[in-house]
KEROPA-640323 format. One line per 3 residues: number of its first residue (from 1); their letters; for each residue x, y, z of N, C-alpha, C, O. Coordinates in steps of 0.05 Angstrom, whole numbers, plus 5000, padded with zeros to 4 digits. Example, Ala and Ser with C-alpha at 12.3 -4.5 7.8 and 13.67 -1.06 7.14 Angstrom:
% KEROPA-640323
1> AS> 5264:4886:5156:5246:4910:5156:5264:4934:5156:5285:4934:5169 ~ 5257:4955:5142:5273:4979:5143:5258:5001:5157:5268:5023:5161;
//
This chain:
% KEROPA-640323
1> XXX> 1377:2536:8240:1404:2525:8246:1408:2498:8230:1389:2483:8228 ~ 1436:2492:8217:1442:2467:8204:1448:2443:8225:1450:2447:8249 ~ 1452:2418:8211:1462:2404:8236:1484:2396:8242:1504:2396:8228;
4> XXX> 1481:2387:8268:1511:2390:8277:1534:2379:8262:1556:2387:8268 ~ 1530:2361:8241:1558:2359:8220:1553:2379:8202:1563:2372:8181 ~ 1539:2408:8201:1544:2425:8186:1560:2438:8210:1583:2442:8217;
7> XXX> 1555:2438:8212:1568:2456:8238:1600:2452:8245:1615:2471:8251 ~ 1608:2423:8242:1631:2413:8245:1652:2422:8220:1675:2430:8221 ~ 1634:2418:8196:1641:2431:8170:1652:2461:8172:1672:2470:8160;
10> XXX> 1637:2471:8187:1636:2500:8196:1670:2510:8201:1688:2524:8190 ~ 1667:2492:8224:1690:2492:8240:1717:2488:8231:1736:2504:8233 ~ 1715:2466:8220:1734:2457:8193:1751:2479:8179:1775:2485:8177;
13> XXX> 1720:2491:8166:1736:2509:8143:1745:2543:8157:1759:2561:8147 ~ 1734:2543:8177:1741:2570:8190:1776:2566:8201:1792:2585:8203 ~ 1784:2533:8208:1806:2535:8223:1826:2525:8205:1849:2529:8213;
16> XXX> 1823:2508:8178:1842:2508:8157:1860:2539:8149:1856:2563:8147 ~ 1879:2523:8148:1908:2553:8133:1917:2541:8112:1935:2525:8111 ~ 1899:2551:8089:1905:2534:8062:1927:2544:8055:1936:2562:8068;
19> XXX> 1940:2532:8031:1963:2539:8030:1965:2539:7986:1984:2531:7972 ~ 1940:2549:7976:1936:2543:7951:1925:2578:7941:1935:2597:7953 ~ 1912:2581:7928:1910:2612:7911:1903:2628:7937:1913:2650:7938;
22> XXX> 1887:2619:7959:1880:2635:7974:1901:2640:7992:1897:2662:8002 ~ 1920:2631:8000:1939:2630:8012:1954:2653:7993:1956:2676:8002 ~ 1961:2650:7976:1982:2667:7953:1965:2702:7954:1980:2721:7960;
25> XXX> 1935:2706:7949:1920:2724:7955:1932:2728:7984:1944:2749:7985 ~ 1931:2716:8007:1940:2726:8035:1964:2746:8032:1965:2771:8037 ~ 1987:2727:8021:2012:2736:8016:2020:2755:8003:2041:2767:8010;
28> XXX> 2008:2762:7985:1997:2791:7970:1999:2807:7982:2019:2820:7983 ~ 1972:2813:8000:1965:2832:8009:1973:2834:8041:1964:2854:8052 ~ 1988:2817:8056:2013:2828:8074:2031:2835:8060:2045:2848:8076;
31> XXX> 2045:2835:8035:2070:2841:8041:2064:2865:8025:2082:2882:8026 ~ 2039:2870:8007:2041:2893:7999:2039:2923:8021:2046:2946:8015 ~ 2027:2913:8047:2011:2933:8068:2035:2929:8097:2040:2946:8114;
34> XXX> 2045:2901:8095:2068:2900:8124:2087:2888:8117:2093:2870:8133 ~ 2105:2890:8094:2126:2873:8081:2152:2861:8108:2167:2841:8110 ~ 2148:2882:8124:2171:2870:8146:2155:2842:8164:2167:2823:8175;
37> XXX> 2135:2845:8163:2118:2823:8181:2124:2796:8172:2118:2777:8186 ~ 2135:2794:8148:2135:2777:8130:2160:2756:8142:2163:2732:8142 ~ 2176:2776:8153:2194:2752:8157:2198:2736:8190:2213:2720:8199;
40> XXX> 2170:2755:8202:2167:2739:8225:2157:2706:8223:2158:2689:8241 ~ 2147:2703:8194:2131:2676:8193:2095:2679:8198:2081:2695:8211 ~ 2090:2662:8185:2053:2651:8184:2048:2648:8220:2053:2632:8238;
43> XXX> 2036:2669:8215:2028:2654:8251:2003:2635:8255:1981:2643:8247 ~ 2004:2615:8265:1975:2601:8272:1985:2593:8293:2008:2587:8301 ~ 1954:2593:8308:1956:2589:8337:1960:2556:8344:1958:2539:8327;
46> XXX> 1966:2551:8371:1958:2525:8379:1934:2511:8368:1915:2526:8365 ~ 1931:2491:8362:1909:2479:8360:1889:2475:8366:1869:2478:8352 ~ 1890:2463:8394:1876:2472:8412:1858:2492:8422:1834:2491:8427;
49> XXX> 1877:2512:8424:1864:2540:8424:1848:2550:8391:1829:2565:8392 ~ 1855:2543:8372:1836:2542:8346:1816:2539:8359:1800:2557:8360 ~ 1810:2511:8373:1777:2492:8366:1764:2501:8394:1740:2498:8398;
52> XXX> 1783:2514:8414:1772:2518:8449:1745:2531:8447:1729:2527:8465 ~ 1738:2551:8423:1709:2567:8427:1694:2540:8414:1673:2536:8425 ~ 1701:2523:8393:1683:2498:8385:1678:2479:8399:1663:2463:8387;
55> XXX> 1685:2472:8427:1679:2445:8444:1659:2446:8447:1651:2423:8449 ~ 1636:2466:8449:1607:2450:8454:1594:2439:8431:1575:2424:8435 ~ 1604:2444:8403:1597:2424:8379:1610:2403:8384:1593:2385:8385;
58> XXX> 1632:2395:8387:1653:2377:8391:1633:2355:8417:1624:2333:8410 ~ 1629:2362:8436:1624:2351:8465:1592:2339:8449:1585:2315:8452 ~ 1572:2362:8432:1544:2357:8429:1554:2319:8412:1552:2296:8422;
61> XXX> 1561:2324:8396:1573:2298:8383:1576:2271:8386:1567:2251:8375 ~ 1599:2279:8410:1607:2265:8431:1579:2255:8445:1568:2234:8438 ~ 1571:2269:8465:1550:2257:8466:1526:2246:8455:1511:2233:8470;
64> XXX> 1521:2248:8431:1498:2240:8410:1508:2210:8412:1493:2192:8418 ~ 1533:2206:8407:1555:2179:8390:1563:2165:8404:1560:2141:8403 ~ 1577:2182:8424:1587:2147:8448:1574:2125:8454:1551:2127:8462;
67> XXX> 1585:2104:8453:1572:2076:8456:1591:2074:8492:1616:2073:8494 ~ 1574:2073:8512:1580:2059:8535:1578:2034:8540:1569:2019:8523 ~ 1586:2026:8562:1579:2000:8573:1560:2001:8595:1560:2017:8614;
70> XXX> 1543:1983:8591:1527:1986:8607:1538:1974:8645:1553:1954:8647 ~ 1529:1987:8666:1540:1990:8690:1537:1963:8698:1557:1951:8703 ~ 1518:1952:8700:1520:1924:8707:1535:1910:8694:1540:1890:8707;
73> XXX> 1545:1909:8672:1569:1887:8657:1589:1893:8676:1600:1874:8689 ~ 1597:1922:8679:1626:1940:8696:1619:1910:8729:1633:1892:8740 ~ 1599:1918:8730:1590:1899:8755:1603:1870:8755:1619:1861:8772;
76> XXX> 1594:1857:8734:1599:1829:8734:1628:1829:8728:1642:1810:8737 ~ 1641:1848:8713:1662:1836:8694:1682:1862:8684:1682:1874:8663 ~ 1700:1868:8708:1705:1893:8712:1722:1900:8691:1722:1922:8680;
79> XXX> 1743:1874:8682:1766:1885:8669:1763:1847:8656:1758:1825:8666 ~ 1768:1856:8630:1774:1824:8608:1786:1814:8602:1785:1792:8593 ~ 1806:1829:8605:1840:1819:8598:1862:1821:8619:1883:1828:8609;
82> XXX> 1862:1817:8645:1874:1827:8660:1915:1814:8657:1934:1823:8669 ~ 1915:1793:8636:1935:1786:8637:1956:1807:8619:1980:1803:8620 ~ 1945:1827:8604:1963:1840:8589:1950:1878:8584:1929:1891:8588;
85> XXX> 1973:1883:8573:1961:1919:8577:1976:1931:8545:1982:1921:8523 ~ 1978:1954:8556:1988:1968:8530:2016:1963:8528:2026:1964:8550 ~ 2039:1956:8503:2058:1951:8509:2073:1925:8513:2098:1923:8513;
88> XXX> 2054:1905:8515:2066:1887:8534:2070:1864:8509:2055:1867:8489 ~ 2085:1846:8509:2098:1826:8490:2066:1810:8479:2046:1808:8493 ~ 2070:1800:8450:2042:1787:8446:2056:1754:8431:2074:1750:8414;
91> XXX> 2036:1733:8449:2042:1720:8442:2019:1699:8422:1996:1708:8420 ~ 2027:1670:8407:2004:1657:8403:1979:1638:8432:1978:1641:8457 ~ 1967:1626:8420:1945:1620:8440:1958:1608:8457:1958:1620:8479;
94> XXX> 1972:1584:8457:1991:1573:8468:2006:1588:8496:2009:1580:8519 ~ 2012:1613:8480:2031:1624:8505:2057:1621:8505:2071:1631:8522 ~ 2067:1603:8484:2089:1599:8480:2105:1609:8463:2128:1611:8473;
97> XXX> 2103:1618:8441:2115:1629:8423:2108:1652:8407:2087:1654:8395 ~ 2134:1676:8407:2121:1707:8418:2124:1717:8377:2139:1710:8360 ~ 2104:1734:8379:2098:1730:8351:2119:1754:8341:2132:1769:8354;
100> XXX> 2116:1752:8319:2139:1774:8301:2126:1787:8277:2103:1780:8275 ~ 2136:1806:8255:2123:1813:8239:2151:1821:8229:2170:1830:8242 ~ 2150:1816:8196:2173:1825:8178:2173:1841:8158:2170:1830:8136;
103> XXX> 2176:1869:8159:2167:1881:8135:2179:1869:8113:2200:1856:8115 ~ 2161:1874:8082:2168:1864:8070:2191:1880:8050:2203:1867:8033 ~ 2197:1911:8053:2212:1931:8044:2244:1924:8058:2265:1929:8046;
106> XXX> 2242:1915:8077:2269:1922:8091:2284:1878:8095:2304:1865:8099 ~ 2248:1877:8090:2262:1839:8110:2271:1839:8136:2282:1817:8143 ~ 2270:1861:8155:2273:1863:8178:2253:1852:8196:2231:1862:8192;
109> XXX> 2254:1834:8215:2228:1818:8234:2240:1832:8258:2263:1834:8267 ~ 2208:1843:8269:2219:1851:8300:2196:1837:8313:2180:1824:8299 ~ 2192:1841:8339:2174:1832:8353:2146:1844:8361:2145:1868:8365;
112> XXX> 2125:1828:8363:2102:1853:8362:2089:1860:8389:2091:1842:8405 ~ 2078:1878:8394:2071:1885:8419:2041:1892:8413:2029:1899:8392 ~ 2030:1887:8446:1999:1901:8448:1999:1926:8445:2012:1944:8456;
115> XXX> 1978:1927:8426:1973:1966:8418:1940:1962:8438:1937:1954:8461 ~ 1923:1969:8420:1896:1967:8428:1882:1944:8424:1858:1948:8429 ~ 1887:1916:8416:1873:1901:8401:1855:1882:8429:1832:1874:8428;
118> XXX> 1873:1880:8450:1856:1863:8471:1838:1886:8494:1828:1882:8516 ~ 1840:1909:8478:1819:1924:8502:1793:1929:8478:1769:1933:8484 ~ 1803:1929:8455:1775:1929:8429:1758:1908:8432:1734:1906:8430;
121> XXX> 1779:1889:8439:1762:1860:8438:1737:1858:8464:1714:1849:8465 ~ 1757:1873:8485:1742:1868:8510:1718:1892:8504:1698:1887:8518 ~ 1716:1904:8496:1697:1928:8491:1672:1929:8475:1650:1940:8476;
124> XXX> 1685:1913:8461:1659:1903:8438:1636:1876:8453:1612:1874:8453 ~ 1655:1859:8464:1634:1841:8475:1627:1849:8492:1609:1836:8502 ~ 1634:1870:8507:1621:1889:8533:1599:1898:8525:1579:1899:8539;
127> XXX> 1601:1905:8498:1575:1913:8496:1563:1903:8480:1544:1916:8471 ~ 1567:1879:8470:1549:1862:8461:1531:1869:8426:1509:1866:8414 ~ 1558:1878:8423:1557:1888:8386:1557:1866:8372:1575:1850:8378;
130> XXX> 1538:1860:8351:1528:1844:8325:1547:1850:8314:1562:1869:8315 ~ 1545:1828:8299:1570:1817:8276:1551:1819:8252:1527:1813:8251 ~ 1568:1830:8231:1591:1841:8225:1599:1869:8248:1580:1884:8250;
133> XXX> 1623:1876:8263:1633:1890:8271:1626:1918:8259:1641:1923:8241 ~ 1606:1938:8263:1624:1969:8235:1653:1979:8244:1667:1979:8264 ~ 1652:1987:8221:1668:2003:8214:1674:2023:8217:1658:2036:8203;
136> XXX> 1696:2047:8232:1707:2068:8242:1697:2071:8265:1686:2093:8269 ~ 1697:2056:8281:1688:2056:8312:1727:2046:8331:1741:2026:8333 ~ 1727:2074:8340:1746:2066:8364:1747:2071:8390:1732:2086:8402;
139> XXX> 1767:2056:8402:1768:2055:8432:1779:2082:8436:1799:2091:8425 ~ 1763:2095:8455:1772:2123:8468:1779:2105:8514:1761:2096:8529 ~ 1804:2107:8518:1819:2097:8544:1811:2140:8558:1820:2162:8552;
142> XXX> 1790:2128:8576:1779:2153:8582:1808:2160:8607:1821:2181:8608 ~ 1808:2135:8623:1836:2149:8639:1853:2144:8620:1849:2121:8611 ~ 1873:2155:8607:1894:2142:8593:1910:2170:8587:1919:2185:8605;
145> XXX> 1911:2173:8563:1928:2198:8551:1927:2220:8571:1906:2227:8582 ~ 1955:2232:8577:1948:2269:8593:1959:2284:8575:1954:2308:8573 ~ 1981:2269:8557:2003:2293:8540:2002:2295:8511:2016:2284:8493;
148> XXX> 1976:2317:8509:1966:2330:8483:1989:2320:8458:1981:2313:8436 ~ 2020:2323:8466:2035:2319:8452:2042:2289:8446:2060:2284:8430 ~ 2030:2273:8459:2042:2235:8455:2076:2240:8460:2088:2235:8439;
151> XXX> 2091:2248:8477:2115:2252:8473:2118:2226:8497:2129:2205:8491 ~ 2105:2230:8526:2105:2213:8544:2076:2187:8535:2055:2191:8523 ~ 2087:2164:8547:2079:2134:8543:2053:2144:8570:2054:2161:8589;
154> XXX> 2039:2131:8563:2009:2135:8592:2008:2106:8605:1996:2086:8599 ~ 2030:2116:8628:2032:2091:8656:2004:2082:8662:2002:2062:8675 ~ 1975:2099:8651:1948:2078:8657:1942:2060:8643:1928:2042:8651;
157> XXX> 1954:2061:8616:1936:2034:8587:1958:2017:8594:1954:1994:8586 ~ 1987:2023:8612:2008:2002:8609:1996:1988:8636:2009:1968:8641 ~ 1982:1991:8649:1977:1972:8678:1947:1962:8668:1928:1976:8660;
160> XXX> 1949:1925:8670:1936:1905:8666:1914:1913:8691:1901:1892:8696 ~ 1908:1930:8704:1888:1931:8714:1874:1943:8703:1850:1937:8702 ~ 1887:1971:8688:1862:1987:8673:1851:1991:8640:1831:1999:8628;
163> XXX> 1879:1979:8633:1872:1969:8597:1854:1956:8592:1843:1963:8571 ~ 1844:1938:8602:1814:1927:8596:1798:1921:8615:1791:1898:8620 ~ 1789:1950:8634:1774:1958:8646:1751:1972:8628:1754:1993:8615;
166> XXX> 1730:1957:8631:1697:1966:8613:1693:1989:8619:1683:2004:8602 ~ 1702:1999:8648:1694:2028:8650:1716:2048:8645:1709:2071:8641 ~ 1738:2042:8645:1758:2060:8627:1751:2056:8599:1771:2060:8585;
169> XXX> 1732:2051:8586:1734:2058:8557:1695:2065:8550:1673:2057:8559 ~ 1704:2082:8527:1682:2082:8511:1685:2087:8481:1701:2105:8474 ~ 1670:2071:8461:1681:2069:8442:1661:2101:8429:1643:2110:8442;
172> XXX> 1669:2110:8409:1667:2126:8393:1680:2132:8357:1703:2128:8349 ~ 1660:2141:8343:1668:2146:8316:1695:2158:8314:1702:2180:8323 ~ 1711:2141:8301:1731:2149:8293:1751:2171:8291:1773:2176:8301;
175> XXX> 1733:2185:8274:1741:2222:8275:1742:2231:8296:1762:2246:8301 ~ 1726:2226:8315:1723:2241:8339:1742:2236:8369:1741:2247:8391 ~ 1763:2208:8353:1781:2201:8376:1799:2217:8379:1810:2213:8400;
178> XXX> 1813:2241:8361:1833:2261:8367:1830:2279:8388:1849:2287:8402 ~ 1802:2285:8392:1784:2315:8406:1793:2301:8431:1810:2311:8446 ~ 1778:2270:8439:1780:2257:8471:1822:2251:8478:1831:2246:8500;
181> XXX> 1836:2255:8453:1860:2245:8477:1872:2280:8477:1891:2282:8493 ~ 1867:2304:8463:1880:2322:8463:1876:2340:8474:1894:2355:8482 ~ 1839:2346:8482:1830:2379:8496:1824:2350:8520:1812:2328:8521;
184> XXX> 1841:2367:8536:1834:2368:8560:1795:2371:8573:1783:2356:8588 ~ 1789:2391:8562:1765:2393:8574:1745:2373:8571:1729:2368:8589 ~ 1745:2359:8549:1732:2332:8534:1737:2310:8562:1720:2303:8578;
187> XXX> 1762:2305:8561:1774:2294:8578:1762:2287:8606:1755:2266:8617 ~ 1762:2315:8613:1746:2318:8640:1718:2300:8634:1715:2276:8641 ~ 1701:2314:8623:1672:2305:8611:1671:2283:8616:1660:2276:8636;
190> XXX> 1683:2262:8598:1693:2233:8599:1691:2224:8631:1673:2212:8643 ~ 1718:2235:8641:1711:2223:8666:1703:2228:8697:1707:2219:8719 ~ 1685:2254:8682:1660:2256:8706:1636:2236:8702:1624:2222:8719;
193> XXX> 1634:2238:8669:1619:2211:8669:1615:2179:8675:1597:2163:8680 ~ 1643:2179:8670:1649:2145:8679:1642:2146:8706:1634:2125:8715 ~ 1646:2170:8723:1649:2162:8752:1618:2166:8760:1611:2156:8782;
196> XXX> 1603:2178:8747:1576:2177:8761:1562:2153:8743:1539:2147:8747 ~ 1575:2141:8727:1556:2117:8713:1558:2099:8722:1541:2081:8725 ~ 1586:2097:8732:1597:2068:8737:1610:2075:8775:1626:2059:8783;
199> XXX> 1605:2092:8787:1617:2086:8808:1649:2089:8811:1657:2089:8834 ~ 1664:2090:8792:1690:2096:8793:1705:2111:8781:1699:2122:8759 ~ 1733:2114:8799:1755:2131:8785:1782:2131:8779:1787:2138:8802;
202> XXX> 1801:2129:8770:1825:2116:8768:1836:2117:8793:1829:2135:8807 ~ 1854:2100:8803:1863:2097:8823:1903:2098:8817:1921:2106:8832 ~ 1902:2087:8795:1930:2108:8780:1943:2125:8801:1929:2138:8816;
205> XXX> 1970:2126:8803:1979:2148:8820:1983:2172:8801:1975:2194:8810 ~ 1991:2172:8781:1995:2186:8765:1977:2208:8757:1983:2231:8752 ~ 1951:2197:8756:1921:2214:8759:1914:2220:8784:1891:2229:8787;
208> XXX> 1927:2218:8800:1919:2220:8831:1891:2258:8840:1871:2265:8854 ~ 1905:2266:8826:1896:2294:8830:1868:2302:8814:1849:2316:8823 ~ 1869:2291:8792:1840:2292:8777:1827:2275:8788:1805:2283:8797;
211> XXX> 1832:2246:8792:1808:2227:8810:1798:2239:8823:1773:2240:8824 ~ 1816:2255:8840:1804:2265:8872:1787:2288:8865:1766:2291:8877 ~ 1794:2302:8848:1772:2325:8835:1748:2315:8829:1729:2325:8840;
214> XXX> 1743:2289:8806:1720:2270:8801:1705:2262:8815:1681:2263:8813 ~ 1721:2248:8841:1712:2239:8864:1700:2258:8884:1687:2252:8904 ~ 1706:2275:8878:1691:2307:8903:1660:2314:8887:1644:2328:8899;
217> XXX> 1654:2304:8861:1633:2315:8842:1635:2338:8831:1617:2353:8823 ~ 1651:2340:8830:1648:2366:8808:1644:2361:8778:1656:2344:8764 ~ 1625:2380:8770:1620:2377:8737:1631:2399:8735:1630:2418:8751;
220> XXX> 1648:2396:8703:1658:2412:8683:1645:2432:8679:1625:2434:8694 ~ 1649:2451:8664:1621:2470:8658:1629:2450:8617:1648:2439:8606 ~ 1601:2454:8611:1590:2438:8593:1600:2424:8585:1614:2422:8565;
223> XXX> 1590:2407:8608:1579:2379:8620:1553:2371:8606:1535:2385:8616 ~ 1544:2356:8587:1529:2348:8574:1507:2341:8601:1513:2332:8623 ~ 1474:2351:8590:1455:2348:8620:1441:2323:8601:1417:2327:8596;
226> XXX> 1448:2308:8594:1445:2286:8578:1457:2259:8602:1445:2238:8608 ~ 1476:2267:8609:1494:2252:8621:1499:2251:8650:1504:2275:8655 ~ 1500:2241:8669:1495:2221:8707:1505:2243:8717:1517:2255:8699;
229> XXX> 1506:2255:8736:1518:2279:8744:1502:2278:8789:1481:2269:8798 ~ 1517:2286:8797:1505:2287:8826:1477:2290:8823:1461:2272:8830 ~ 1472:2310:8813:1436:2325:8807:1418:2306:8797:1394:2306:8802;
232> XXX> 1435:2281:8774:1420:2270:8762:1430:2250:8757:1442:2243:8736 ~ 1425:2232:8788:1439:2203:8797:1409:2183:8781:1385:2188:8779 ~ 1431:2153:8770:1418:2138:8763:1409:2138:8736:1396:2118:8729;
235> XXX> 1414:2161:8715:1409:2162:8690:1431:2154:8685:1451:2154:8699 ~ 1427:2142:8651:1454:2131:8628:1460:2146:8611:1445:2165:8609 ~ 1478:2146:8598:1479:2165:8580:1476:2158:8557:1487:2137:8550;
238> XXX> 1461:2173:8540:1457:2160:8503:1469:2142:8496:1492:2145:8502 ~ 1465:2123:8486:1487:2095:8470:1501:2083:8494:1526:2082:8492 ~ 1487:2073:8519:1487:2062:8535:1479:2040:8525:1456:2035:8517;
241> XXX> 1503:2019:8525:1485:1982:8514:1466:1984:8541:1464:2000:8559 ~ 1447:1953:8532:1431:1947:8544:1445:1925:8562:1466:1915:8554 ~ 1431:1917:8587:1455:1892:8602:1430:1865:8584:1405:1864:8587;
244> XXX> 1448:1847:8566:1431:1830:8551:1441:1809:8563:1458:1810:8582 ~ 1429:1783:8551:1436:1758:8557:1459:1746:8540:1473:1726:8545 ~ 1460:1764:8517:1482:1762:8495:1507:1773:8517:1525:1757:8521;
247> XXX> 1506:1789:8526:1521:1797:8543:1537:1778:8576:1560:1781:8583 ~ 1520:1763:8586:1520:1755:8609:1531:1725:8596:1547:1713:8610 ~ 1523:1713:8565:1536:1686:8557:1576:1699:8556:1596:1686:8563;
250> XXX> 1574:1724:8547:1606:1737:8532:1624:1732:8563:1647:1723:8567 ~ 1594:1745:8590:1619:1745:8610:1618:1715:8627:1632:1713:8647 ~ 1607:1700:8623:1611:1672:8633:1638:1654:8611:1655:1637:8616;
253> XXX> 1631:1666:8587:1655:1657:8566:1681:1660:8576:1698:1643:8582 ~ 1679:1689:8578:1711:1696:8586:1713:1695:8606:1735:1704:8609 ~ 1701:1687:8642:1707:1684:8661:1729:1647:8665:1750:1639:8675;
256> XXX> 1700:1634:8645:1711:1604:8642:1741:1603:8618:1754:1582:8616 ~ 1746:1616:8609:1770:1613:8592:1795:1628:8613:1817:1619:8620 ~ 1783:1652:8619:1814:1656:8646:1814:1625:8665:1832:1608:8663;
259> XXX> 1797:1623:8677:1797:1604:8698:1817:1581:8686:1838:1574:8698 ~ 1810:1574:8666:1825:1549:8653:1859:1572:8642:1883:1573:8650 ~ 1853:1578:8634:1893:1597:8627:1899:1588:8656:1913:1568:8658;
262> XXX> 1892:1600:8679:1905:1607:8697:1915:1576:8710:1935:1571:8723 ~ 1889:1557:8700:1894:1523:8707:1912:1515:8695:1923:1494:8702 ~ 1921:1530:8673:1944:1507:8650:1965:1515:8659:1971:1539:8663;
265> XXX> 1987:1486:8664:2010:1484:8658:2027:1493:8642:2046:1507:8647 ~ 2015:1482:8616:2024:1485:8594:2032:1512:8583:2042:1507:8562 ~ 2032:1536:8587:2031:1566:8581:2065:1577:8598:2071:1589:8619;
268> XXX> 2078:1564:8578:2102:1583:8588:2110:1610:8600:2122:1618:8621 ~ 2096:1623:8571:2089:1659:8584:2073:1670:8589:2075:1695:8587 ~ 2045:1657:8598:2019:1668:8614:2030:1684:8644:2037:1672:8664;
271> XXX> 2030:1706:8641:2028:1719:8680:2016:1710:8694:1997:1726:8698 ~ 2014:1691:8708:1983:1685:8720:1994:1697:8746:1977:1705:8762 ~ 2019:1700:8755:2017:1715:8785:1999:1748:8780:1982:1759:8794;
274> XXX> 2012:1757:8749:2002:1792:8748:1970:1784:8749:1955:1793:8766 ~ 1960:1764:8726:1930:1760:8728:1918:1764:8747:1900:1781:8750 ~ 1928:1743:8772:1911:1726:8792:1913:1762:8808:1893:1773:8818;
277> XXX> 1934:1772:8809:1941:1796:8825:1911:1822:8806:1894:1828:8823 ~ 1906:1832:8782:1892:1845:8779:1862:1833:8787:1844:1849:8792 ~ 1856:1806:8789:1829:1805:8791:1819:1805:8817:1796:1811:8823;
280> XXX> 1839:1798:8833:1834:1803:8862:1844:1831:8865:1838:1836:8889 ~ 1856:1855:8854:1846:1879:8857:1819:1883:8847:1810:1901:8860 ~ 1800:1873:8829:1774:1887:8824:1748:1870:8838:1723:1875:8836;
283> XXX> 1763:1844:8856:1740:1836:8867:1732:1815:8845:1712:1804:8854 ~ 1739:1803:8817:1731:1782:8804:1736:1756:8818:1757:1752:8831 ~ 1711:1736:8813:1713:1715:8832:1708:1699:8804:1685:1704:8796;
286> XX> 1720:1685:8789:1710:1658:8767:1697:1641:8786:1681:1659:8792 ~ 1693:1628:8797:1674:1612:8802:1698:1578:8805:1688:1557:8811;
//
């Protein structure tokens, strides 16, 4: 057997619909053998359903790659940013003045908003990643996305309780962030794991129905046996950081820098009611 990025390769080329000589050879020989078929159109399936017999290469991967957080950080330092979420206006350090960006094609300035940049931030020192940073590593928001299609906005990354929650995320290779917000079944995987690693499950109303499924124990069927599961309480899963001291300086850092935001005057547009409101939902005490 090759390995599993042969395998992925595999996959790849079995589910491409080229559209170059081999494609023209296709077209040939339907219309020479079913010429009326022809004007039904190219059929290809859902996508999804393409890759549904490939998820256990997809999942093996997945689990080789994910970088977790380790449970005791989740412990100390539940959520890092609790003043802002997905969506939400971005301003300078200050707090005072809300930033803009102007393309340079049109000269049009609009205003910029939080995408992912303060739950990366909180994620990386969660886990206590050396500098230089690499490269093609992203945040996978394990509660977050439900609509394969991105058509609906996900009411979980927009609430400052769970956007930079350590245990709503795990970072992963790049390529592999399409598979976690689209098949569903990935999905699951994700967060059966968070909940036996870390003790929790979204509390989201919106997810109300899968929590409660997570929260009863049930595993997926392949469910990586790599990974915390009822049967096999107290294990981590691969690329589990370690809880370091690099770690424990990051969360005394950012405990003492909220404490002081929330002390200043000076911060016109700091939330400190939404702040002060998420950290006393997770039980954070600054000191």
């Amino acid at each position: 057997m090759g390995s599993c990025f042969d395998r992925m390769l595999e996959i790849v080329s079995q589910q491409i619909h080229w559209v170059g000589l081999r494609a023209v050879l296709v077209v040939r020989v339907v219309m020479q053998e079913k010429p009326r078929k022809m004007a039904m159109g190219f059929h290809i399936p859902d996508g999804n359903e393409a890759l549904r017999a490939d998820i256990p290469a997809v999942v093996e991967l997945i689990e080789r790659t994910a970088r977790w957080v380790n449970p005791e950080t989740f412990r100390r330092l539940p959520v890092w940013a609790p003043y802002t979420a997905r969506g939400r206006p971005l301003y300078d350090a200050a707090w005072s003045r809300r930033y803009t960006n102007t393309r340079k094609a049109t000269k049009i300035t609009a205003e910029k908003f939080e995408g992912n940049v303060a739950a990366l931030k909180a994620l990386v020192a969660a886990l206590g990643v050396a500098s230089p940073k690499p490269k093609n590593w992203t945040v996978c928001h394990i509660w977050g996305y439900d609509d394969p299609s991105f058509a609906r906005q996900s009411s979980v990354v927009q609430d400052p309780r769970y956007f930079s929650c350590v245990a709503n995320m795990v970072w992963l290779p790049t390529p592999l962030k399409g598979f976690t917000d689209t098949l569903p079944e990935i999905k699951a995987m994700l967060r059966a794991c968070a909940f036996h690693l870390y003790g929790w499950a979204c509390e989201h109303p919106s997810v109300a129905e899968q929590s409660e499924q997570v929260r009863s124990g049930w595993i997926p069927d392949g469910y990586p046996k790599s990974w915390p599961s009822p049967d096999r309480p107290g294990i981590y899963p691969p690329g589990t950081a370690p809880f370091s001291e690099r770690i424990e300086r990051e969360i005394a850092k950012r405990k003492a820098r909220l404490k002081a935001d929330l002390a200043s005057a000076d911060f016109l547009h700091y939330p400190k009611e939404e702040a002060l409101s998420v950290l006393t939902f997770w039980g954070v005490e600054l000191g």
